[in-house]
C-alpha positions in Angstrom: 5.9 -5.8 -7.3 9.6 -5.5 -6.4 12.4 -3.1 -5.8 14.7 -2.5 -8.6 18.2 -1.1 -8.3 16.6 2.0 -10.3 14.0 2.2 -7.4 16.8 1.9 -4.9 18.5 4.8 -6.4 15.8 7.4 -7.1 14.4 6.6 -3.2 18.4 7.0 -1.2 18.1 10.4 -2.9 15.0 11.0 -1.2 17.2 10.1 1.8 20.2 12.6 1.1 18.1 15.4 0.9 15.6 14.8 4.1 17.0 17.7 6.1 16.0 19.8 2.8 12.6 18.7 3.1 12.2 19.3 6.4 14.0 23.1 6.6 11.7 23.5 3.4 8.6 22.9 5.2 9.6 24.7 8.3 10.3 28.3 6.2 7.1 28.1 4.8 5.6 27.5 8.4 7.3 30.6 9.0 4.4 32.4 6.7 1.5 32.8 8.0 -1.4 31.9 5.7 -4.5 31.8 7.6 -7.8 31.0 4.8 -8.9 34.7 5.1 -5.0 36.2 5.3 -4.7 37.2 1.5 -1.8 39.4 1.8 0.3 36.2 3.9 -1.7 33.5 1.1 -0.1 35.7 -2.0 3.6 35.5 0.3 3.0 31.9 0.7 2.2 31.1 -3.5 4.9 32.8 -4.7 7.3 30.6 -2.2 5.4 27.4 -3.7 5.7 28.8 -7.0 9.3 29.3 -6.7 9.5 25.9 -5.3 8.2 23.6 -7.6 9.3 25.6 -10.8 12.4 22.9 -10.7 9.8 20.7 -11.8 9.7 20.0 -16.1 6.9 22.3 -16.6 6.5 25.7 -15.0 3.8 26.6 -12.5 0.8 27.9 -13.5 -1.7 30.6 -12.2 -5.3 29.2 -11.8 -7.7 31.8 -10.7 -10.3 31.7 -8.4 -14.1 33.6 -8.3 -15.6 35.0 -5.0 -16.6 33.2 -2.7 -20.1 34.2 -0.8 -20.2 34.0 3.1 -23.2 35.3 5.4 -22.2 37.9 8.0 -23.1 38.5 11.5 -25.7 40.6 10.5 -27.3 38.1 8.1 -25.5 40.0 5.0 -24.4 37.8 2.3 -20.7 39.3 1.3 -18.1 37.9 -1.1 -14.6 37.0 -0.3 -11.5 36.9 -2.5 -9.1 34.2 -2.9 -5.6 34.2 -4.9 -5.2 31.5 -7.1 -4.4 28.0 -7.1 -1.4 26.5 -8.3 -1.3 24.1 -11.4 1.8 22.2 -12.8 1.3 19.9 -16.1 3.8 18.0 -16.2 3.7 15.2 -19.7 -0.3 15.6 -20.0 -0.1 13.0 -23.2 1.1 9.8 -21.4 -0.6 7.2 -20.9 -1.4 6.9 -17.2 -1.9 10.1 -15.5 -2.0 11.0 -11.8 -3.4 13.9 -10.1 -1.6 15.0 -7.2 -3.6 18.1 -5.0 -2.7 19.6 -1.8 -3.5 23.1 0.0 -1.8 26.1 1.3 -3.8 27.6 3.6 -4.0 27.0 7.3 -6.3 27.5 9.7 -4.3 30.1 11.9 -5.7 33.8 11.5 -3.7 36.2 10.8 -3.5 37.9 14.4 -2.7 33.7 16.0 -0.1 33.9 18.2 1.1 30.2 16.9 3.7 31.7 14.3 6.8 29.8 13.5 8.4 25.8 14.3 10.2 24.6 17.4 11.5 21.3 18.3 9.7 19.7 21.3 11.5 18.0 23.9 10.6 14.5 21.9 12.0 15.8 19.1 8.8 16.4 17.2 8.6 19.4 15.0 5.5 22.0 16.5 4.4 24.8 14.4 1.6 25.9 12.3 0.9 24.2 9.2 3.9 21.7 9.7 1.7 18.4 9.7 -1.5 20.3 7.8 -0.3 20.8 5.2 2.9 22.4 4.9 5.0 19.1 5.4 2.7 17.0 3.2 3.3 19.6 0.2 7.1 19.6 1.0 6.4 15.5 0.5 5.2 15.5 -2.7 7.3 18.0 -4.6 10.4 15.7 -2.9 8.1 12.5 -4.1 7.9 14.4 -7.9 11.6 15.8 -7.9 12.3 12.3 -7.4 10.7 10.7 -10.1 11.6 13.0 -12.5 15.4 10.9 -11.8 13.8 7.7 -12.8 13.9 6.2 -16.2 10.0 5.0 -16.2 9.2 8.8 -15.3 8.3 9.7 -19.3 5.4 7.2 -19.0 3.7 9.1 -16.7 2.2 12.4 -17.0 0.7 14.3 -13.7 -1.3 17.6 -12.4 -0.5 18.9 -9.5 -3.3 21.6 -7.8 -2.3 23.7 -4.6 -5.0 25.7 -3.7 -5.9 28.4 -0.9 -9.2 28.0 0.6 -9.0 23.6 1.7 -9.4 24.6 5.4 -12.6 26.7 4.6 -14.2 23.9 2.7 -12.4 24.3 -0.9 -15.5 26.8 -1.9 -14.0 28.2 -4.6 -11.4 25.8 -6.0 -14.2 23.2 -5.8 -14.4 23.1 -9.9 -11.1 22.6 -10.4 -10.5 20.2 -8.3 -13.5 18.5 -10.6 -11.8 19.5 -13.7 -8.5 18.1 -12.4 -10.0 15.1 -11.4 -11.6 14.2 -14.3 -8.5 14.2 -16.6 -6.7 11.3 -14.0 -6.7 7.9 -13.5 -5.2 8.2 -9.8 -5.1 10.8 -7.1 -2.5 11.9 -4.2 -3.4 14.0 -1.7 -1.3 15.2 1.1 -3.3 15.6 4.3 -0.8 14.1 7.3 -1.8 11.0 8.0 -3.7 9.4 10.8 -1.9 9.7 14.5 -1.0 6.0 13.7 0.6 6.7 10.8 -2.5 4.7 9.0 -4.3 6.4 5.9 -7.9 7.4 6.2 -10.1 4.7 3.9 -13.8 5.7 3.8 -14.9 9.5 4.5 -18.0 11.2 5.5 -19.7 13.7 3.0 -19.9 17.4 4.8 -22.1 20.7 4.2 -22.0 23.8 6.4 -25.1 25.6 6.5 -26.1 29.0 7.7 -29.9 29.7 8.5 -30.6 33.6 8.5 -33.5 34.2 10.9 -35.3 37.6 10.4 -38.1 39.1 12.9 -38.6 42.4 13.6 -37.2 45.2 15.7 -38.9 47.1 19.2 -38.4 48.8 22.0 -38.0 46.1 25.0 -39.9 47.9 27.3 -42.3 50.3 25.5 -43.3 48.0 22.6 -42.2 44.7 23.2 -45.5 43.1 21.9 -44.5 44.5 18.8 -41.5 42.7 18.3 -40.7 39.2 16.9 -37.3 37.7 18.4 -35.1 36.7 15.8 -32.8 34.8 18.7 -35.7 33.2 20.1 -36.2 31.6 16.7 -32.2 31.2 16.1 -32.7 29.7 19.5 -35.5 26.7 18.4 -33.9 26.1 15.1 -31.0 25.3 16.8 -32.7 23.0 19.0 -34.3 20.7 16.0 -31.2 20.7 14.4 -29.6 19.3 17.2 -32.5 16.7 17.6 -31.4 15.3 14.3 -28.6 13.5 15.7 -29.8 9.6 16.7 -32.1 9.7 13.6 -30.1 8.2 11.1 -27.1 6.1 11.5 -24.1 7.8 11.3 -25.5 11.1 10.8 -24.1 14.0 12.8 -25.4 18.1 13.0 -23.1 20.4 14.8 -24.5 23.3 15.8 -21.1 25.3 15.9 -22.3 29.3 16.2 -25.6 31.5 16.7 -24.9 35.2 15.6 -27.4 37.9 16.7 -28.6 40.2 19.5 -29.2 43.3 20.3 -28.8 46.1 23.4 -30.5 44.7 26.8 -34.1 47.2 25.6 -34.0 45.9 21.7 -36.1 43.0 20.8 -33.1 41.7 18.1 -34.2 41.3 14.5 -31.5 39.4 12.8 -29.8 36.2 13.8 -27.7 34.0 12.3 -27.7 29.2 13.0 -24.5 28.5 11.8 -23.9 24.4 11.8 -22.1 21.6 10.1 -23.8 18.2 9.0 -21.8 15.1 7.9 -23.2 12.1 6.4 -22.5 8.9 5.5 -23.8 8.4 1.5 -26.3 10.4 -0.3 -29.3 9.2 0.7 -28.6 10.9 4.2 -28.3 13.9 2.6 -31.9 13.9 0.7 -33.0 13.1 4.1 -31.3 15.7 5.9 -32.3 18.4 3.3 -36.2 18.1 4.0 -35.7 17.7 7.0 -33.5 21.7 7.1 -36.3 22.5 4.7 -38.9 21.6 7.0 -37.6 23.7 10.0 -36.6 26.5 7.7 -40.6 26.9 6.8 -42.2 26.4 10.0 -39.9 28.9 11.7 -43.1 30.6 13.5 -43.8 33.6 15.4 -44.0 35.9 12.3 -40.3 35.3 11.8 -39.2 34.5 8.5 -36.0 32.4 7.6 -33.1 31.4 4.5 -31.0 28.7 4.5 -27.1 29.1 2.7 -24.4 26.9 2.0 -24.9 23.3 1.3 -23.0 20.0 1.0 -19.0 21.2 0.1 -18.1 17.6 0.0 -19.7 14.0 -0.9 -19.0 11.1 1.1 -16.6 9.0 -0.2 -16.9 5.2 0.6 -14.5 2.4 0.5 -15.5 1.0 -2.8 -13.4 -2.3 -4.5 -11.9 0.6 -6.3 -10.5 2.3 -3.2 -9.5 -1.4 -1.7 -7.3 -2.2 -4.6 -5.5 1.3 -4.7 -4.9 1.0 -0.7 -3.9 -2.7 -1.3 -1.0 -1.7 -3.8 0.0 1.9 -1.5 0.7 -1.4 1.3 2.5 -3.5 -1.2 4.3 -0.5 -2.1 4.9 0.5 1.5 6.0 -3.7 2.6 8.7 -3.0 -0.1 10.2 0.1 2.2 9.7 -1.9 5.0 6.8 0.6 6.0 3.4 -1.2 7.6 0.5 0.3 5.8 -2.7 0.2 7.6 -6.3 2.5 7.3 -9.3 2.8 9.0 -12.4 5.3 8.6 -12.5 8.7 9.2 -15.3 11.5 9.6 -12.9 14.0 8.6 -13.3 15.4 4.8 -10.7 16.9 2.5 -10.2 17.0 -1.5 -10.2 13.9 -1.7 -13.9 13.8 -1.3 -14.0 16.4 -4.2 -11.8 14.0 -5.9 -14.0 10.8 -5.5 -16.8 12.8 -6.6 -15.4 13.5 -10.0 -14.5 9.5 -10.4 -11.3 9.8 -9.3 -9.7 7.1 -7.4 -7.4 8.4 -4.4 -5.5 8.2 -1.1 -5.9 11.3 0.8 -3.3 11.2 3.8 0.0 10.7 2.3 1.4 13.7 4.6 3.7 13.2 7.3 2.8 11.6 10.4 2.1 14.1 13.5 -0.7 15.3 15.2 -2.9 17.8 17.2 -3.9 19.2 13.9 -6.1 22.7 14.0 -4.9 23.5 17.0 -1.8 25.2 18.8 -0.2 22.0 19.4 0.3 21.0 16.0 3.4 18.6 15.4 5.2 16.6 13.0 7.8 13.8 13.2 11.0 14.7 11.7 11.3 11.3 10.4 8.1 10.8 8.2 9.4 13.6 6.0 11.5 10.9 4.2 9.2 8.3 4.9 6.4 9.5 3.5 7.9 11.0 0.4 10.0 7.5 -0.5 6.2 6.0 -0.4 4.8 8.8 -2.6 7.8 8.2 -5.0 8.0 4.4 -5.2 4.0 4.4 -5.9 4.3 6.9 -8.8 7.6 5.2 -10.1 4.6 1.6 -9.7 2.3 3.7 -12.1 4.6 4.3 -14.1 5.9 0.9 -14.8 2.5 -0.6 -14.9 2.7 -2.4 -11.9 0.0 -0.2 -10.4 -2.7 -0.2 -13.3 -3.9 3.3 -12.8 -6.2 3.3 -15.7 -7.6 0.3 -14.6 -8.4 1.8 -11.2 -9.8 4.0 -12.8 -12.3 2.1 -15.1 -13.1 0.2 -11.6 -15.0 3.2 -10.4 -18.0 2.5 -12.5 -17.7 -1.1 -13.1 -16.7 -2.0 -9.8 -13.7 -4.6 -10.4 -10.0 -3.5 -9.7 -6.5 -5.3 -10.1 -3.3 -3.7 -10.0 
């Protein structure tokens, strides 16, 4: 690969415009768009929408079904979601690349971490600005971008924004597939690693909720009578936990038990709320009978149901992977940008993405930190950074100097060039 005088073009307008970029990225940190805040998700798509209708084809409504979620009391209820956001930009060229991202965050509605200030450093600290705010303000710079370039007619892509990422993508799961399946290379725009590196391999994740039910009595007149639903909550929790050590690499969280009752009630209803992640698929056939196991030999006349499941496979660092991170750091050496990776046991879409066949790097957001929590930052800087990588490897695809569809026949036969 080299740079070309058209390259060095399309990428110093990246450079003109980074304070746009930025100032973007902070207004919409300025909405708050917790998973579960409709009202502040529906502010937050129609600014996206707005956004990226500079783009050649106009933003499309995706919608999104219920998502189910067991309550406190051991209720199953259904959640809304707004819809995704789809733009189909040249769908009949030859190599085409799926770019995804998210816009919720995990800040409730009622989180007193609202808007962006400038630390002392100089690092940008708000909600949403490294995860994934700034990384969607990257890739519609990255696509406005390529859209200058003369190659850009030789590359079609999809982009998906979706609302429910933080919360395990359970309802824009099957589009992600859809989407995925329809591409020979995938962007995603989770910030990258504190280093600035990109996450390589991934863990698979499921959340799980076990609903314990035993049965109600007085505490003091007719305890006998009663069969303690957090007493069983209580031992679940316990063999869960023992799972850990038993299989390399395999981790159970057990992250919340719901239940109880007044101090004279023997409680009825609890709820085992955990997260498992795993390194391949055997580990989860394991892990299942295993949950199974407990679930059925709960005791005590108590009775239990297990919800949820796996949201998203592992994704390993197959020859497929290797050669797409090898030409993201021949791309970057070109910039003069050091491209380095290592594992993660953090998920995103991109495990959604690998799932469907889709080859992909996951963290081409902006470099910061402190993620899911209140001291969240971004470095100014990486804005233009990281959106002059994103550009100069879809300008690569386009040219052919990236072989996206050979990437993509790699998945199943193993081999890659680029």
């Amino acid at each position: 690969m080299r740079l070309e005088d058209q390259d060095r073009a399309v990428l110093e307008t990246i450079a003109q415009t980074g304070s746009r970029i930025v100032d973007r990225a902070v207004a919409w940190c300025a909405i708050n768009s917790g998973s579960r805040h409709l009202a502040g998700l529906e502010r937050q798509r129609l600014a996206l929408v707005e956004a990226f209708s500079g783009l050649p084809a106009a933003p499309a409504e995706m919608p999104l079904a219920p998502s189910s979620e067991v309550a406190a009391d051991g209720r199953v209820v259904e959640h809304a979601h707004p819809p995704s956001i789809a733009v189909v930009v040249r769908p009949e060229a030859a190599v085409q690349v799926v770019l995804t991202g998210h816009y919720d965050t995990v800040y409730p509605e009622g989180s007193a971490f609202q808007t962006v200030s400038t630390r002392p450093d100089g690092a940008l600290h708000g909600p949403g600005i490294a995860d994934m705010k700034g990384g969607v303000s990257v890739m519609l710079a990255a696509l406005q971008a390529l859209e200058r370039h003369p190659a850009a007619s030789r590359l079609g892509y999809r982009v998906l924004l979706s609302p429910d990422e933080e919360i395990g993508s359970v309802a824009s799961a099957p589009l992600l597939a859809q989407f995925a399946r329809l591409g020979h290379v995938g962007l995603t725009y989770e910030p990258a690693l504190a280093d600035g590196g990109l996450a390589s391999a991934r863990k698979g994740s499921g959340n799980f909720h076990i609903v314990v039910h035993g049965r109600a009595a007085h505490a003091g007149r007719d305890f006998a009578a009663g069969r303690n639903a957090v007493m069983g909550a209580a031992r679940i929790a316990e063999r869960l936990h023992a799972l850990n050590g038993q299989r390399d690499g395999l981790t159970v969280n057990i992250a919340r038990i719901d239940g109880g009752a007044p101090l004279n009630m023997v409680p009825e209803v609890a709820v085992v709320r955990f997260n498992a992640r795993f390194p391949d698929a055997a580990d989860v056939t394991w892990f299942e009978a295993q949950v199974a196991d407990i679930v059925a030999t709960v005791g005590d006349a108590l009775t239990a149901q297990l919800h949820g499941g796996v949201t998203r496979p592992a994704k390993p660092f197959n020859p497929a992977q290797q050669s797409l991170f090898g030409a993201v750091r021949e791309v970057g050496a070109l910039l003069g940008q050091t491209i380095a990776w290592k594992p993660s046991g953090g998920v995103c879409e991109g495990n959604n993405l690998f799932a469907s066949g889709l080859p992909n790097v996951d963290t081409l957001g902006v470099r910061g930190g402190d993620i899911h929590s209140e001291a969240e930052h971004a470095w100014p800087d990486s804005f233009v950074e990281r959106a002059q990588l994103s550009a100069l490897t879809l300008i690569k695809l386009a040219t052919g100097e990236i072989d996206g569809p050979g990437l993509r026949a790699a998945m199943t036969t193993g081999a890659a060039r680029c």
